[in-house]
OpenMM code with the backbone's topology and positions (N, CA, C; nanometers):
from openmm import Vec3, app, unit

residues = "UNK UNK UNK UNK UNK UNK UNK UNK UNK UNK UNK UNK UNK UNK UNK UNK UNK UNK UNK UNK UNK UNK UNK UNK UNK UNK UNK UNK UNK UNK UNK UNK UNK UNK UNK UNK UNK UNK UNK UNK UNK UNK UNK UNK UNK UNK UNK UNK UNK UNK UNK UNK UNK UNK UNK UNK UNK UNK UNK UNK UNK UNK UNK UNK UNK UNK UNK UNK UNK UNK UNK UNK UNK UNK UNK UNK UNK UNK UNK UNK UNK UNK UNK UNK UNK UNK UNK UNK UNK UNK UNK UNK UNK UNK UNK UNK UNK UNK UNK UNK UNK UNK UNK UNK UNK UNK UNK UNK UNK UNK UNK UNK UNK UNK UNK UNK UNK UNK UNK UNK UNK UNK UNK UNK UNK UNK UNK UNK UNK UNK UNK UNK UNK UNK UNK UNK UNK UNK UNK UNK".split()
positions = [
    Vec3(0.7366, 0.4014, -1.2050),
    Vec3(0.7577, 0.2883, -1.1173),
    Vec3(0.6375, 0.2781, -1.0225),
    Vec3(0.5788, 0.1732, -0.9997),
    Vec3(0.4639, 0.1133, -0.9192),
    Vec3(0.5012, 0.1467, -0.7576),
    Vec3(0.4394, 0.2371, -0.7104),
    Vec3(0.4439, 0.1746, -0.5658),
    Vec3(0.4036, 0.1026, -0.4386),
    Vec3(0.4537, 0.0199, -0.4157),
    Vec3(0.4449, -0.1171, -0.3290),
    Vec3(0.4942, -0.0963, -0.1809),
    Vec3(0.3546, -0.1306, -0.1271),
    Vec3(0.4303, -0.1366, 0.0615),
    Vec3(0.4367, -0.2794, 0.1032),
    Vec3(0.5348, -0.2850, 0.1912),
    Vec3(0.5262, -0.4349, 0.2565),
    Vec3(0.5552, -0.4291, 0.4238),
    Vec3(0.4501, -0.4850, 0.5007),
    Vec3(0.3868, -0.4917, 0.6177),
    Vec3(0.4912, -0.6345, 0.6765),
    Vec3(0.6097, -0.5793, 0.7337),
    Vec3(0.6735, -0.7120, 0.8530),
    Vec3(0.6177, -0.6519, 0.9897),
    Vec3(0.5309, -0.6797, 1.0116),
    Vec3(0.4755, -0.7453, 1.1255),
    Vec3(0.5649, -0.8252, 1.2372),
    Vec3(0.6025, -0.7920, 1.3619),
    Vec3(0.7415, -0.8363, 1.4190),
    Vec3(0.6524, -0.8459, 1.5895),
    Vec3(0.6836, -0.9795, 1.6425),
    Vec3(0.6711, -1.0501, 1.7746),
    Vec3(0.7596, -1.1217, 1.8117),
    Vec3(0.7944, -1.0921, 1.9955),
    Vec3(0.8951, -1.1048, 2.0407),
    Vec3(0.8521, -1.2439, 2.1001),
    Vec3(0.8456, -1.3851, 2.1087),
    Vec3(0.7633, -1.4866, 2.1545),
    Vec3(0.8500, -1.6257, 2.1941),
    Vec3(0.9184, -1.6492, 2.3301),
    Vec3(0.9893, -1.7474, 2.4137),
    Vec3(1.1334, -1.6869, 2.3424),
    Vec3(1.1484, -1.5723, 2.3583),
    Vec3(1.3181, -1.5171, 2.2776),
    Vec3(1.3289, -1.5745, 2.1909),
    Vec3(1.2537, -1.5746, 2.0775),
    Vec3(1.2601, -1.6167, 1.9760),
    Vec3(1.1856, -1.4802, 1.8940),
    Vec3(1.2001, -1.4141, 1.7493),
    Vec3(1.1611, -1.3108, 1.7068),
    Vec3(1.0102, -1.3928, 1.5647),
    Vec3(0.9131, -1.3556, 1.5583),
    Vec3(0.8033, -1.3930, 1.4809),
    Vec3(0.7663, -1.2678, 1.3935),
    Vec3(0.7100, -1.3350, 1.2538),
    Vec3(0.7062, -1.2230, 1.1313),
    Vec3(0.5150, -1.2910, 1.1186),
    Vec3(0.4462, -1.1970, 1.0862),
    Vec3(0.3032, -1.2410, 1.0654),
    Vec3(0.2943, -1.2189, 0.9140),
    Vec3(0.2628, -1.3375, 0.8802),
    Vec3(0.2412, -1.3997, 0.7513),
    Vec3(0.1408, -1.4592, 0.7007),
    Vec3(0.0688, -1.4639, 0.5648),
    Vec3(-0.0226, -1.5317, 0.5058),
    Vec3(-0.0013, -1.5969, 0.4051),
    Vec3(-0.0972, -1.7077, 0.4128),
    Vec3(-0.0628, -1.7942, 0.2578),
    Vec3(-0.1910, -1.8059, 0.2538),
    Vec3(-0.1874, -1.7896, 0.0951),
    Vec3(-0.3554, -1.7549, 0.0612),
    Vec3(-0.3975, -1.9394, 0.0324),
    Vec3(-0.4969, -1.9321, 0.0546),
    Vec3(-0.5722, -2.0492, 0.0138),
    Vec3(-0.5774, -2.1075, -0.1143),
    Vec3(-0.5319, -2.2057, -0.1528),
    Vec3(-0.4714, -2.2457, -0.2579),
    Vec3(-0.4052, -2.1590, -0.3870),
    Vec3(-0.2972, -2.0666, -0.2620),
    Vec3(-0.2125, -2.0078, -0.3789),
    Vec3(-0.0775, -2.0306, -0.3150),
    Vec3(0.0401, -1.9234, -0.3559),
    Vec3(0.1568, -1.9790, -0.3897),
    Vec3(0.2055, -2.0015, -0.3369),
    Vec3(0.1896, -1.9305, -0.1892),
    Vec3(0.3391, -1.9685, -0.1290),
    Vec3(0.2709, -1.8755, 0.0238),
    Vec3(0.3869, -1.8402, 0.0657),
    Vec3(0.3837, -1.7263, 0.2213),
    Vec3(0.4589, -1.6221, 0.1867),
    Vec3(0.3752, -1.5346, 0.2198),
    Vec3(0.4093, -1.3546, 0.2252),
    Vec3(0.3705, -1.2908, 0.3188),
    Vec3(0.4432, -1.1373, 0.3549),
    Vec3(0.3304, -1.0819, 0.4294),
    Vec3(0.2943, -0.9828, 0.3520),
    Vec3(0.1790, -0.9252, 0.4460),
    Vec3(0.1096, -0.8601, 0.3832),
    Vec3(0.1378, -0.7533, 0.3360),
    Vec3(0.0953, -0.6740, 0.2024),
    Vec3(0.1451, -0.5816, 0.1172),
    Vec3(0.0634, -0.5490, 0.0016),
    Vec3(0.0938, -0.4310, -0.1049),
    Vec3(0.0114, -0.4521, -0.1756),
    Vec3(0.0547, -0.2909, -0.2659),
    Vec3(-0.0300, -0.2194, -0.3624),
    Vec3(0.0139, -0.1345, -0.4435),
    Vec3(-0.0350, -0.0149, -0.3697),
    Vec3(0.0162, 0.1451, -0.3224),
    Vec3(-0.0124, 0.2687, -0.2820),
    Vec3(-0.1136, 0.3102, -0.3923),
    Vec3(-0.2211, 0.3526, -0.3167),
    Vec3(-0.3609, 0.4066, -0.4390),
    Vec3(-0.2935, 0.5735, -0.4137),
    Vec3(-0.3836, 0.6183, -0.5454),
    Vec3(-0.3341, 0.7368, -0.5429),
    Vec3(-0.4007, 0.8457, -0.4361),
    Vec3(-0.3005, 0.9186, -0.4115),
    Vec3(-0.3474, 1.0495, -0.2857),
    Vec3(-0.3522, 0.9199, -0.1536),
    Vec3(-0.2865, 0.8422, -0.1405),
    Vec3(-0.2812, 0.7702, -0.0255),
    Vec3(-0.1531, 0.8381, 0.0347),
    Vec3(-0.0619, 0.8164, 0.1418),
    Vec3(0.0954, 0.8321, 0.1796),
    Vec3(0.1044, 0.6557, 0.2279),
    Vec3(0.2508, 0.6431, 0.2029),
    Vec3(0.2453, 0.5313, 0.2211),
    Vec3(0.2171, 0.4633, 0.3520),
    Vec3(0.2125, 0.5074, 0.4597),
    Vec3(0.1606, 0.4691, 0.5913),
    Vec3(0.0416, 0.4241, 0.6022),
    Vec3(-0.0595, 0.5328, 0.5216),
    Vec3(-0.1837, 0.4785, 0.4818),
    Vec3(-0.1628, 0.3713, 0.4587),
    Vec3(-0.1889, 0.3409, 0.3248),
    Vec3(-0.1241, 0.2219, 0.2494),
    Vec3(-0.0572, 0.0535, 0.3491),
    Vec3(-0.0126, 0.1276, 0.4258),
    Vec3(0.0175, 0.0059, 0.4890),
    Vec3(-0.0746, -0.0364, 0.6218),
    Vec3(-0.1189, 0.0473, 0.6538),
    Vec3(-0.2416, 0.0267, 0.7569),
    Vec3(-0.4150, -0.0237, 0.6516),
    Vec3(-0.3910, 0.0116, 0.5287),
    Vec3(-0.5321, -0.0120, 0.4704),
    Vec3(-0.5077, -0.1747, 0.3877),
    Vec3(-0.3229, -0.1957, 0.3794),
    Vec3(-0.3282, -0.3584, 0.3124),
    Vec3(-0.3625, -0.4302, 0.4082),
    Vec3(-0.2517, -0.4019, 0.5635),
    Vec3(-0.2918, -0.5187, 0.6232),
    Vec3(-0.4404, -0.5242, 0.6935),
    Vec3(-0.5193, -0.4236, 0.6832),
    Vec3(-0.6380, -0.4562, 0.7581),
    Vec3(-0.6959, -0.5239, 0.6562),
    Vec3(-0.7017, -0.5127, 0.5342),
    Vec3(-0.7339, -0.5551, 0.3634),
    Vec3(-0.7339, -0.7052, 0.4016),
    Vec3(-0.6019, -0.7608, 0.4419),
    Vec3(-0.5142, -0.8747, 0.3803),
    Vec3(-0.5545, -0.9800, 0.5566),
    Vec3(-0.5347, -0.8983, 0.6839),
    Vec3(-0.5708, -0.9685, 0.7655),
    Vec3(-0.6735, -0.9415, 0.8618),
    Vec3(-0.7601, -0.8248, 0.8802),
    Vec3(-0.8260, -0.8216, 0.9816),
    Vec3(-0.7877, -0.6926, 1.1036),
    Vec3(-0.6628, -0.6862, 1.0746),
    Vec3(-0.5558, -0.6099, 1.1892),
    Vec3(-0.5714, -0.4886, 1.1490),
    Vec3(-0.6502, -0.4255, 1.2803),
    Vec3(-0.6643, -0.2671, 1.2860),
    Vec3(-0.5611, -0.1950, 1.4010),
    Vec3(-0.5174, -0.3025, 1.4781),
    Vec3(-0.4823, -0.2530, 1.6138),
    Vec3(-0.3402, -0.2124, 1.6107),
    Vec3(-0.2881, -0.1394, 1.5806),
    Vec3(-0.1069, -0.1164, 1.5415),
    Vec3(-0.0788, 0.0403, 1.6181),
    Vec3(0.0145, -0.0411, 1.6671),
    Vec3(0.0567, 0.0306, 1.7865),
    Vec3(0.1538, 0.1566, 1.6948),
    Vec3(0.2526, 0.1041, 1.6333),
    Vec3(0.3422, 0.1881, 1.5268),
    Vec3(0.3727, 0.1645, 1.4534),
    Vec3(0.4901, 0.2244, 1.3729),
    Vec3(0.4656, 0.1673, 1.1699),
    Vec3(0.5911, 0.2938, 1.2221),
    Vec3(0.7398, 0.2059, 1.1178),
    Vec3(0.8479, 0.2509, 1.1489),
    Vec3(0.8658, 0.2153, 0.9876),
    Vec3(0.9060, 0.3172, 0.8926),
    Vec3(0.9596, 0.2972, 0.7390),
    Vec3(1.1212, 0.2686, 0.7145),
    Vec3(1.1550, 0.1926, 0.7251),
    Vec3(1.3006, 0.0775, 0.7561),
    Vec3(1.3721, 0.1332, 0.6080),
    Vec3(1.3119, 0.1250, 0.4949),
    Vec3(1.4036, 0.1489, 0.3597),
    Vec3(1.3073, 0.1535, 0.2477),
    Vec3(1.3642, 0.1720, 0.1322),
    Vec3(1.2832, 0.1941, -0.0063),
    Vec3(1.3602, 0.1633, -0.1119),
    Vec3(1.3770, 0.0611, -0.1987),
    Vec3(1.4158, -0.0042, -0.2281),
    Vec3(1.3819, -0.0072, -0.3961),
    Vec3(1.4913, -0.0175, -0.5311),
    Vec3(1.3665, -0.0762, -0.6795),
    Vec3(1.3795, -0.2770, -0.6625),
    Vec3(1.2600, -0.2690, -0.7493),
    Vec3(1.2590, -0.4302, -0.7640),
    Vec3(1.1739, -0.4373, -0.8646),
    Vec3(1.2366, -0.5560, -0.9807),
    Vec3(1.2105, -0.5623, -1.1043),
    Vec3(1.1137, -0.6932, -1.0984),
    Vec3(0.9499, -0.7189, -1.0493),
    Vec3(0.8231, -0.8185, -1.0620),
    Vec3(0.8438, -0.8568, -1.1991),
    Vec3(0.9662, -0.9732, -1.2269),
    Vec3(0.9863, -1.0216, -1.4036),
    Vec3(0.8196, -1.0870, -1.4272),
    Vec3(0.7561, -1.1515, -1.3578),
    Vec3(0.5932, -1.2263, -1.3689),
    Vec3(0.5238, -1.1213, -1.4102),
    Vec3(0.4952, -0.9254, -1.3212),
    Vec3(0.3977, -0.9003, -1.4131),
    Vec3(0.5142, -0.7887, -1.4894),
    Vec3(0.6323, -0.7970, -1.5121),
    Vec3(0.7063, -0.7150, -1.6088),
    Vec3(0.7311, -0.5914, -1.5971),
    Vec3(0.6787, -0.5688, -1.4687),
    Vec3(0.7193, -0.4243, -1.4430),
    Vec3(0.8278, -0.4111, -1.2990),
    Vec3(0.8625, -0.2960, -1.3033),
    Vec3(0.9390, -0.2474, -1.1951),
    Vec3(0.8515, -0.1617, -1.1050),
    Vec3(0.8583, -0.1978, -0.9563),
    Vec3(0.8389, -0.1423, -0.8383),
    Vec3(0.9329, -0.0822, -0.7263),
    Vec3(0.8816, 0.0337, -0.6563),
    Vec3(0.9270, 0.1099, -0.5861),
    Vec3(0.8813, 0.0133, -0.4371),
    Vec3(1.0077, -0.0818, -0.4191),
    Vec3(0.9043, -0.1115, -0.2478),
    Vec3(0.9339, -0.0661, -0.1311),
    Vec3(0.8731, -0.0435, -0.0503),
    Vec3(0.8729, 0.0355, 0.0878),
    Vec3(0.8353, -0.0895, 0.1723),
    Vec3(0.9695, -0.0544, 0.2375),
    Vec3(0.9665, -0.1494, 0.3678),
    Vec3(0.9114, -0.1028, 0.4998),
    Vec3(0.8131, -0.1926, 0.5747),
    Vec3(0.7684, -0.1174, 0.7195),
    Vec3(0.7708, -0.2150, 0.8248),
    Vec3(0.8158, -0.1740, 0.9367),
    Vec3(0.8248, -0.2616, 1.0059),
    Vec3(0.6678, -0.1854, 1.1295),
    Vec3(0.6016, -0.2916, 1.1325),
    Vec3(0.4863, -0.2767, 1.2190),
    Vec3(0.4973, -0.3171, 1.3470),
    Vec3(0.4264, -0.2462, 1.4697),
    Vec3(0.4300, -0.2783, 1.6123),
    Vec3(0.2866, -0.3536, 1.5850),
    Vec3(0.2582, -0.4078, 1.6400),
    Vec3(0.1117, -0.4396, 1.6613),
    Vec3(0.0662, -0.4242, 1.8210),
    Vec3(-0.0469, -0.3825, 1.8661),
    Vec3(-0.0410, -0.3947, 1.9798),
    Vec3(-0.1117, -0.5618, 2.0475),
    Vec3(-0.1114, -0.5858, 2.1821),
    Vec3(-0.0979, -0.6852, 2.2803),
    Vec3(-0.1941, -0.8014, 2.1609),
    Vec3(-0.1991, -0.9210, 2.2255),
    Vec3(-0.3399, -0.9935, 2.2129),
    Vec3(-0.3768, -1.0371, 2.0456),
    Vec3(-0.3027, -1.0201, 1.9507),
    Vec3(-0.2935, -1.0989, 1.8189),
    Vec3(-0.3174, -1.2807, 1.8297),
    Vec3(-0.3952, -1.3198, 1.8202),
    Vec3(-0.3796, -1.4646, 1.7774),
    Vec3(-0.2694, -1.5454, 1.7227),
    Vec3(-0.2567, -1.6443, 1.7812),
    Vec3(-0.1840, -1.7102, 1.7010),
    Vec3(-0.1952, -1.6883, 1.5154),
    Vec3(-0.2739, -1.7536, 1.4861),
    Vec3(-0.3215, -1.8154, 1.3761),
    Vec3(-0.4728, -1.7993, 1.3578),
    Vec3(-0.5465, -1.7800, 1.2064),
    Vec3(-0.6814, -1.7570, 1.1867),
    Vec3(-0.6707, -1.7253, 1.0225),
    Vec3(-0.8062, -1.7882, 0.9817),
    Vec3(-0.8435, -1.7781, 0.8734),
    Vec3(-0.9200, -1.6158, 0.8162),
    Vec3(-0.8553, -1.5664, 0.7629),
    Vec3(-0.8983, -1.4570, 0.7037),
    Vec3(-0.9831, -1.4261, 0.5545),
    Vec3(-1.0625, -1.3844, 0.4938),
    Vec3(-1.1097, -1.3175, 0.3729),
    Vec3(-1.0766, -1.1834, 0.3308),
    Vec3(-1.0103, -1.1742, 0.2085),
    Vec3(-0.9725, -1.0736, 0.1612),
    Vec3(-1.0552, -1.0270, 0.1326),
    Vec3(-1.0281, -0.8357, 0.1661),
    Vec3(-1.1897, -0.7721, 0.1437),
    Vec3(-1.1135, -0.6911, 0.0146),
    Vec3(-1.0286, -0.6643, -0.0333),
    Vec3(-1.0123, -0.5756, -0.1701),
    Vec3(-0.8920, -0.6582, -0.2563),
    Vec3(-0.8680, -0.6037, -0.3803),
    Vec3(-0.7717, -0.5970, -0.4678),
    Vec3(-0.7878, -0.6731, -0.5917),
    Vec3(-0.7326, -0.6262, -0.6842),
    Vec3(-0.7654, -0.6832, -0.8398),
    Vec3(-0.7639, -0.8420, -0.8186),
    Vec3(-0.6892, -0.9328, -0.7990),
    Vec3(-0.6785, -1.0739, -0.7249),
    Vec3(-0.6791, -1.1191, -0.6632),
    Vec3(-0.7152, -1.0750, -0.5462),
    Vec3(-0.7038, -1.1434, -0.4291),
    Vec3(-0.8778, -1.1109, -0.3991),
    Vec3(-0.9251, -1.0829, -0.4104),
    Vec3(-1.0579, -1.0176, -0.3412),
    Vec3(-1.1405, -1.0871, -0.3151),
    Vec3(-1.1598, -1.1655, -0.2242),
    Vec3(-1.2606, -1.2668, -0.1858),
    Vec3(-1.1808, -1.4307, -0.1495),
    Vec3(-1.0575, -1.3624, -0.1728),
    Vec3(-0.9604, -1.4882, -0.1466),
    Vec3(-0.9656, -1.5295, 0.0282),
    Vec3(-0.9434, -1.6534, 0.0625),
    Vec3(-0.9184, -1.6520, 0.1791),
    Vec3(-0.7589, -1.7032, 0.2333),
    Vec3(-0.7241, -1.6570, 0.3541),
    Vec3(-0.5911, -1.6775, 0.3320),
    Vec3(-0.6042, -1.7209, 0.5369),
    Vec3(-0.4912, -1.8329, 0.5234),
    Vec3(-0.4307, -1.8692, 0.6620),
    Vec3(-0.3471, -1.7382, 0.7701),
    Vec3(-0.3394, -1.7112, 0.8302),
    Vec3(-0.2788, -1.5856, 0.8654),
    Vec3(-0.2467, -1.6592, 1.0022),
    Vec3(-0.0515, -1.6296, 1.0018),
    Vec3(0.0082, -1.6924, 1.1396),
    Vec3(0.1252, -1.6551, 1.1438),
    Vec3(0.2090, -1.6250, 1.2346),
    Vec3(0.3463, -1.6013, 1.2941),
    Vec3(0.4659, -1.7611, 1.2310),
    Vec3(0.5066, -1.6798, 1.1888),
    Vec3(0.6412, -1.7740, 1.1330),
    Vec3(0.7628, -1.7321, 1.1980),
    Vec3(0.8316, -1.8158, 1.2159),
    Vec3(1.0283, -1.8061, 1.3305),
    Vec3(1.0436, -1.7103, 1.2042),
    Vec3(1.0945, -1.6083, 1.2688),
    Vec3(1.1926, -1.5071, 1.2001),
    Vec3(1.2936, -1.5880, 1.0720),
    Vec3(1.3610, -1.6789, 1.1421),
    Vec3(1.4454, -1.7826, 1.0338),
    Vec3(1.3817, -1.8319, 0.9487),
    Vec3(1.2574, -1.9156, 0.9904),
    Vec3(1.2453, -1.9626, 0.8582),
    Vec3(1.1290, -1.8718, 0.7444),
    Vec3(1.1589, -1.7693, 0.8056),
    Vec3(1.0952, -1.6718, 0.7247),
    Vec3(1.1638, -1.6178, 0.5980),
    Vec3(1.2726, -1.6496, 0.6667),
    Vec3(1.4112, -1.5839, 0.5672),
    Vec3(1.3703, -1.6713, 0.4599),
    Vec3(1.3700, -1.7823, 0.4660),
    Vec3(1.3537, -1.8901, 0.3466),
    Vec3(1.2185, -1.9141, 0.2781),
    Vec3(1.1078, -1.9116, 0.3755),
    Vec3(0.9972, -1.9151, 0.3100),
    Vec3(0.9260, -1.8408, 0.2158),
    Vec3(0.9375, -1.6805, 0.2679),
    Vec3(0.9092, -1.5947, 0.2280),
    Vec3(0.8870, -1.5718, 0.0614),
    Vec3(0.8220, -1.5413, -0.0259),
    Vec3(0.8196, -1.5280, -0.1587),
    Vec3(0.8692, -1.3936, -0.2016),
    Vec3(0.9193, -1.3961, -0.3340),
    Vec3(0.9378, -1.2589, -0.4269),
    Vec3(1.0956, -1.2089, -0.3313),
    Vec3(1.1293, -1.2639, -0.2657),
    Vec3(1.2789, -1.1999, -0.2461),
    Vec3(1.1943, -1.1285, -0.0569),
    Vec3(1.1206, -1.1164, -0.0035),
    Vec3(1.0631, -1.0617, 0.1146),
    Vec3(1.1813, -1.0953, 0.1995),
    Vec3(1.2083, -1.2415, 0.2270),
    Vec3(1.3078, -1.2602, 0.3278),
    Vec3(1.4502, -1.2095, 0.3632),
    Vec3(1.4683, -1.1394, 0.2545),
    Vec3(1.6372, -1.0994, 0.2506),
    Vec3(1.5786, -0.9604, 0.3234),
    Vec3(1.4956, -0.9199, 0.3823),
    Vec3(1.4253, -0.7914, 0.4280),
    Vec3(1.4440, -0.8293, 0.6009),
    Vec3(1.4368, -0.9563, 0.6487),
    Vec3(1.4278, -1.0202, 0.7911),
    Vec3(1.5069, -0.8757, 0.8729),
    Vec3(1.6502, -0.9588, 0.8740),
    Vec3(1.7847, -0.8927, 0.9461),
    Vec3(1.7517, -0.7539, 0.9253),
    Vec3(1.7105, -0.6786, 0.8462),
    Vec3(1.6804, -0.5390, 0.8440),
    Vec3(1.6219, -0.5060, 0.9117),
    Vec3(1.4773, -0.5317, 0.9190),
    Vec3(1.3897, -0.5516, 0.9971),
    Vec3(1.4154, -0.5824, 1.1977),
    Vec3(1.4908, -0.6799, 1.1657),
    Vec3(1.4966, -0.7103, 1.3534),
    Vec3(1.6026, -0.5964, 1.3804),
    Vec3(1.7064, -0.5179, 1.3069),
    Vec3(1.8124, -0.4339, 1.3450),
    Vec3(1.7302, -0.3388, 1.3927),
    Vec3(1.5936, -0.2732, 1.3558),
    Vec3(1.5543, -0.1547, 1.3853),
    Vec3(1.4522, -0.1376, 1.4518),
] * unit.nanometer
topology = app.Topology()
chain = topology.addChain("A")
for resn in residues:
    res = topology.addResidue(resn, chain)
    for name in ("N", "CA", "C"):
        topology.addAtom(name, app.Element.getBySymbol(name[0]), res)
């Protein structure tokens, strides 16, 4: 089984809760950031080396591992091991900003929108099943 981290990114903003998200430049949809554990990595690594990969973001205050989960990717046919993390980030994140992907078999040179989405409609937007992860996420 493949293993996969996924980076919820969580801001507390007018009592309202925000998930930091990207949608790549003319691709599918909104996700956050995530990606496959290289080997001799731990997955913490892994989740500090996608999202700096995927957005720019070095500055993380903490990284809390919420659950671990299988999930069957029917598109590339295999089954993954995903690891859920819920990230602190520290102060002073931007709204919104255009990013370049610096690694990965597809994405690598991609550029992607990178911005805070309402917790809610994250639930819905979210691709590959991510959103049913929200409520987990804000519980902890």
């Amino acid at each position: 089984m493949i293993k996969k981290v996924l980076a919820f990114c969580v801001r507390e903003k007018e009592n309202k809760y925000e998930i930091l998200v990207l949608s790549k430049i003319n691709g599918k949809g909104t996700e956050v950031p995530g990606g496959s554990v290289e080997e001799g990595e731990s997955l913490e690594e892994s989740v500090k080396r996608e999202l700096f990969e995927e957005t720019g973001i070095d500055v993380i205050k903490d990284i809390h591992h919420i659950l671990t989960i299988p999930f069957h990717a029917e598109w590339r046919g295999e089954w993954q091991e995903r690891n859920i993390f819920k990230v602190e980030l520290k102060d002073n994140i931007k709204d919104e900003w255009v990013h370049e992907i610096s690694d990965g078999v597809e994405d690598k040179g991609k550029k992607a929108k990178i911005y805070w989405l309402d917790s809610e409609l994250a639930k819905k937007e979210l691709l590959w099943g991510q959103g049913a992860f929200i409520e987990e996420i804000l519980k902890n």
